[in-house]
N, C-alpha and C positions, 0 to 999 in steps of 0.2 A: 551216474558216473559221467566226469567230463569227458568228451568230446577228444580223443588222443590226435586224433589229423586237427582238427580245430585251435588244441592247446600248441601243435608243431606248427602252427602256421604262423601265431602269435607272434611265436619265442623268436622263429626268422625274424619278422618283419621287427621286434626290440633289434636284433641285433642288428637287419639294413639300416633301421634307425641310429643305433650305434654308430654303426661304418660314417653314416653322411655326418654326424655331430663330430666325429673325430676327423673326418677332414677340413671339417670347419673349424677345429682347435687351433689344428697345426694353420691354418692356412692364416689365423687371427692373430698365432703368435710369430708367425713371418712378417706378419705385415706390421705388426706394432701396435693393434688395435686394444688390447688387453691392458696394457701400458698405458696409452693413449688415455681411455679410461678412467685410469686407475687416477692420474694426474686431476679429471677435469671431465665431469660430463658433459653430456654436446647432443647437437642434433646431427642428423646423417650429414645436413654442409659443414658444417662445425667441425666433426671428426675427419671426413673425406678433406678437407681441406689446410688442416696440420697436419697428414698423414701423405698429404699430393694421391691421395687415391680416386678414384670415381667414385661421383658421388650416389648414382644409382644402383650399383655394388654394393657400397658401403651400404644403403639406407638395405639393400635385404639382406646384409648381414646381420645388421642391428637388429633389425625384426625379427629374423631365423631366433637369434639368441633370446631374444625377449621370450618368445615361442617357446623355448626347451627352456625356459628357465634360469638362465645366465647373465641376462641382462634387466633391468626396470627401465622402464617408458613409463614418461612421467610429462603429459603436455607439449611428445616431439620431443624429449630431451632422453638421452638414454644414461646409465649407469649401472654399474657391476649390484650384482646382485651379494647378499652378505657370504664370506666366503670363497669367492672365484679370485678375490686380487692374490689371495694365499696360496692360490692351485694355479694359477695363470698370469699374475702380472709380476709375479716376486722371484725371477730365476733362483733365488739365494735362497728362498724358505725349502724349511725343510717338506714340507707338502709341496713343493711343485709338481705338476702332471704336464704341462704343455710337452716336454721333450720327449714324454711318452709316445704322444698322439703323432706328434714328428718323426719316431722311429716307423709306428705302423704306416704313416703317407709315404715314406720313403722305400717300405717294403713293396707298398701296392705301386711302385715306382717300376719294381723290377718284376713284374708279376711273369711278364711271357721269357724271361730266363729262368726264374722261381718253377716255371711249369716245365721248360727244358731240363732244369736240374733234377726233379722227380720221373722223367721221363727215362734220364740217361744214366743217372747216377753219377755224372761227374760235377754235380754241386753248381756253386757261384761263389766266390770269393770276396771277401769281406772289400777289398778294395772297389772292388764294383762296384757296392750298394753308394758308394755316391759320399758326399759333405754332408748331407743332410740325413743319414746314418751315423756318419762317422761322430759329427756333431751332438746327435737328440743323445747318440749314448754316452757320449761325456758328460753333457749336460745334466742327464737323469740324475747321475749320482755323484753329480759334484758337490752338493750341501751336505750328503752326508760325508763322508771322504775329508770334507776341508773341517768338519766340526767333529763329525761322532767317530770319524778312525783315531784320532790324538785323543781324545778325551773318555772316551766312554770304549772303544770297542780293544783299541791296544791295550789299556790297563787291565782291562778284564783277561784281557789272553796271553798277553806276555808282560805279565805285573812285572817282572826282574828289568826286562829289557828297560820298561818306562824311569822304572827305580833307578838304574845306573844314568839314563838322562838326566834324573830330577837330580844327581848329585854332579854332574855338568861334564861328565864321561863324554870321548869324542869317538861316537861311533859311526857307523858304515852301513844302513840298511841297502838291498835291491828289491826295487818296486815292478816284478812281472808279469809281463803283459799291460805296461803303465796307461795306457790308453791316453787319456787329456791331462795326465801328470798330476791329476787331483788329490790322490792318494798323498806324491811325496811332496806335494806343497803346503799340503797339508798340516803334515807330521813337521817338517822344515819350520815351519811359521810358526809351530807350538814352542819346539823344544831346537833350541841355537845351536847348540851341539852337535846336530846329527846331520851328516851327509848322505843324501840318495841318490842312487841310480836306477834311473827308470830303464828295461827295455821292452821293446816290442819292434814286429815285424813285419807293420805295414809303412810304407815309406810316409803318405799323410798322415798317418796319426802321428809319426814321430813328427814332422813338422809342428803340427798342432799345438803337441807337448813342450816342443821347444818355446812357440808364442806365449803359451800360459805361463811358460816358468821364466820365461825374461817381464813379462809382463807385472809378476809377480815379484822380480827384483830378487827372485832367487839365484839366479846362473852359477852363483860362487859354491855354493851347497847342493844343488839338483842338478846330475846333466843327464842328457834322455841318448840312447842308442837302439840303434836299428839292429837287431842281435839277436840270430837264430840260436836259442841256449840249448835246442836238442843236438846239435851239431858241433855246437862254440862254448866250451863251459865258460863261465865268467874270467876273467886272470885276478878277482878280488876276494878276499876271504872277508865274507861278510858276517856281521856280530846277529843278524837277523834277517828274515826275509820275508817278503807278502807278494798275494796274487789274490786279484781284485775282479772276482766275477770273470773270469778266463779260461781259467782249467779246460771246462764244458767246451770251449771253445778250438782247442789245438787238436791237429790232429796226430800229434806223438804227445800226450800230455806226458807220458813214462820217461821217455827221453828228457822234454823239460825238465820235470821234476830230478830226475839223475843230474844233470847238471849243475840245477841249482841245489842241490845236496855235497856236490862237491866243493860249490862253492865257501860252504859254510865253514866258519869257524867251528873249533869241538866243541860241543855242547848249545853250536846255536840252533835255533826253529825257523822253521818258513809256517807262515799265519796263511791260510789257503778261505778267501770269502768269495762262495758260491751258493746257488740256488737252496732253498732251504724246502726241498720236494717232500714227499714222502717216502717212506723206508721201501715200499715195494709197489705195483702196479695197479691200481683200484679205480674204476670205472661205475659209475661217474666219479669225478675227484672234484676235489674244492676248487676254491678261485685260485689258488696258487698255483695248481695244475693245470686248470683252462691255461692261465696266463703264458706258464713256462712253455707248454706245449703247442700254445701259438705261434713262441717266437722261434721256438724250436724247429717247426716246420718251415716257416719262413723265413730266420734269418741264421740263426746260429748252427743247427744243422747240415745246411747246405754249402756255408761258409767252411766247415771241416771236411767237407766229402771233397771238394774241391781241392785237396791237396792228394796226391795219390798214395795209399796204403794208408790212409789214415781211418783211426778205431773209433770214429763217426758217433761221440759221446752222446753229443745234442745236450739244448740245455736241460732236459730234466735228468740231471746225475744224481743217481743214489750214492747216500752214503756210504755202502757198500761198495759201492763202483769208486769213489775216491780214496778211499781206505784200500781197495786193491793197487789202486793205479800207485797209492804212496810206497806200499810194500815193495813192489816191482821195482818203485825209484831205488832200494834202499835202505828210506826211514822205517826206523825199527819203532815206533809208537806212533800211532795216530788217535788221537784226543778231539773229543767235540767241546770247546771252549763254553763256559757260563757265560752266554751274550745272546738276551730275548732279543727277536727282531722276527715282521711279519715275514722279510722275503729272503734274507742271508742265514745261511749256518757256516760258523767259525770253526774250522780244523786246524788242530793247531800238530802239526807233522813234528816229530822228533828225531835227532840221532842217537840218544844215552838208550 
């Protein structure tokens, strides 16, 4: 029989191991090194010196990676190993991981408020964690947002909404909790037709949102507001509506969701993509569960606790728990949409 203190000692020291490769992610893809790369292998002068970095630094970064497997050394010359330009130098592929790695260095950012906030229970707030939060989580899911929300996840879950697009219908979605705007730049850039309004209630992410959707040459079709919707209902009656990994996140999610139900036209839906957990609490769980309940504890949790009276979802929401919260808004049906995906499940909230 293995060794149980022995096998727990292990499983740590993969995971410090973890810990220092993930700050070496983030750290590689702040600095451009991954990129760098991807263009043109180099030796440690070579890459420190298109980069303006140090070159002693640089040569044991290049090393560390060669080490874990990320990099080839080839005669002092180094290069991406098969596979990492796809996870690491290509923000746009749909396999990126670097913004990930950026979310967790930006969490170990905040550790001694992280430890106040378990202390006290009055949380830390989303705007704390900083641009390099605010950032990795736009980042994360912006390839899918700009490709698989228009294409593949809308059509699946509101086939009619897309239908009346495709016949060049001029509709009105609102894009809640719009984060980096990815969502309605998205959806904007497929279908000509459609006007979005993004909102959310952190003053930099609305900045943010604004840069990507001028940048994006949308301004005419996409505008972003700063807009507490449990307090503010909309003043637009919208043909349809989405909330994009959020919900988990607010601490009146009922209120929201009330609001943006009034905002709707009769017969329209709000598309709701959130964590794709399990239905009930099982110990130990998959990697989806490690996952959510990592960020849970360190980011998105403590982010809701921090507003006061709020019902401290965190991200692993049962679908249970979102199917309550929609009743309470309300929506008299909630439906789980035909849309496979490792980490989202699509509820598609009704008013008929």
């Amino acid at each position: 029989m293995a060794d149980p203190v022995a096998a727990m000692a292990d499983r740590v020291l993969e995971t410090v191991l973890g810990g220092l490769e993930c700050l070496s992610i983030a750290l590689g893809d702040r600095l451009g090194l991954y990129r760098a790369l991807a263009a043109a292998p180099g030796t440690a002068a070579d890459v420190a010196t298109r980069l303006h970095l140090s070159e002693r630094w640089t040569r044991e970064w290049l090393e560390q990676h060669a080490v874990i497997g990320y990099l080839v050394e080839d005669d002092g010359a180094f290069s991406l190993a098969p596979g990492v330009a796809e996870t690491l130098a290509q923000p746009e592929a749909p396999t990126t991981m670097a913004p990930l790695a950026r979310i967790i260095a930006a969490a170990g950012l905040q550790l001694d408020e992280i430890e106040a906030a378990a202390r006290t229970g009055r949380g830390h707030p989303w705007s704390s964690f900083g641009r390099e939060m605010r950032d990795g989580q736009a980042m994360i899911n912006k390839p899918a947002l700009l490709h698989d929300l228009p294409t593949a996840w809308l059509p699946a879950a509101l086939p009619h909404i897309v239908g009346r697009l495709a016949d060049g219908a001029r509709l009105t979605g609102a894009d809640i909790g719009c984060g980096g705007a990815w969502s309605s730049i998205g959806l904007a850039r497929i279908y000509p037709s459609l006007t979005m309004h993004g909102y959310d209630v952190d003053a930099a992410t609305v900045l943010l949102a604004e840069r990507n959707v001028a940048a994006a040459d949308l301004a005419d079709r996409v505008t972003i507001r700063d807009w507490d919707l449990a307090r503010h209902p909309p003043d637009t009656a919208y043909d349809f509506a989405l909330a994009v990994e959020c919900i988990h996140d607010m601490p009146d999610p009922v209120g929201v969701l009330a609001g943006v139900r009034s905002a709707l036209a009769p017969g329209a839906s709000l598309l709701v993509i959130d964590e794709k957990v399990a239905d009930s609490f099982t110990a130990p769980g998959d990697i989806i569960e490690r996952l959510m309940y990592g960020h849970s504890t360190l980011v998105c949790l403590i982010d809701s606790m921090s507003t006061p009276g709020s019902v401290a979802t965190g991200t692993v929401m049962r679908s249970s728990t979102m199917t309550a919260y929609a009743e309470a808004a309300g929506f008299t049906r909630t439906r789980i949409a035909d849309v496979e995906h490792e980490v989202f499940r699509f509820y598609v909230l009704e008013t008929v």
